[in-house]
C-alpha positions in Angstrom: -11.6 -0.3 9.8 -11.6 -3.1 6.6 -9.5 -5.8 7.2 -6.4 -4.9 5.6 -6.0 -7.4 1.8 -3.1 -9.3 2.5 -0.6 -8.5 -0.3 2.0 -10.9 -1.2 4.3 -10.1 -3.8 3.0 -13.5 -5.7 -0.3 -11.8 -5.7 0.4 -8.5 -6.9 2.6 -10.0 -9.5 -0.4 -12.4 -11.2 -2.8 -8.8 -10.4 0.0 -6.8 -12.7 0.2 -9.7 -15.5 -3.7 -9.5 -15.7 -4.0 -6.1 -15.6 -1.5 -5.6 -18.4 0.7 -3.7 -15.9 4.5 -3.7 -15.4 6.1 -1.6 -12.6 9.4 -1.3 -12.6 11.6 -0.8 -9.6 14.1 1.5 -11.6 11.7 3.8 -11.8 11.1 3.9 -8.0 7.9 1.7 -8.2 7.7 -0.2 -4.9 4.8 -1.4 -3.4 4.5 -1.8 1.0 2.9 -5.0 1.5 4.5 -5.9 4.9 1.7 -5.4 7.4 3.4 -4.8 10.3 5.4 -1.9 8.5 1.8 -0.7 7.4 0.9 -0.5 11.5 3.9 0.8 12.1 3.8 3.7 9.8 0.1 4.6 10.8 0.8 4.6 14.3 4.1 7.0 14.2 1.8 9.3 11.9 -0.5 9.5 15.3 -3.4 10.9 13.0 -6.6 11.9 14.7 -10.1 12.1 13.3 -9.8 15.3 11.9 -6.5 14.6 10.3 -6.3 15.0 6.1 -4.0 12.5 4.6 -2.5 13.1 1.2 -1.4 10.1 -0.2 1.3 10.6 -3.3 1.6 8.4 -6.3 -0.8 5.4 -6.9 -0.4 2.0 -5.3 -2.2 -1.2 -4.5 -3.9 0.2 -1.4 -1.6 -1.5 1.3 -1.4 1.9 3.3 -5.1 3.4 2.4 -6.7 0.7 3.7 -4.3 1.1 7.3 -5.5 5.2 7.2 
């Protein structure tokens, strides 16, 4: 597995401002960047090799990177 990118809010905000982009929370546009909520979530989801994930909406890759 990659090392999972350490996401602090700080970064993703400077990331957004580059980019040009502005979530907003209103519109339910939250982003998981507490890594041992990532681990959590993967191990409950016991997922084997042959396992298909479908990951909805578009994020910053916190959880992809745990799958």
């Amino acid at each position: 597995m990659t090392a999972p990118l350490r996401q602090t809010r700080t970064h993703l905000m400077a990331l957004f401002e580059k980019l040009g982009l502005h979530p907003r929370g209103d519109l339910g546009q939250n982003f998981l960047i507490d890594l041992n909520l990532l681990e959590c979530i993967v191990a409950e989801a016991d997922l084997g090799p042959d396992d298909v994930v479908l990951e909805i909406g578009a994020g910053t890759g916190g959880l992809t990177t745990f799958l």
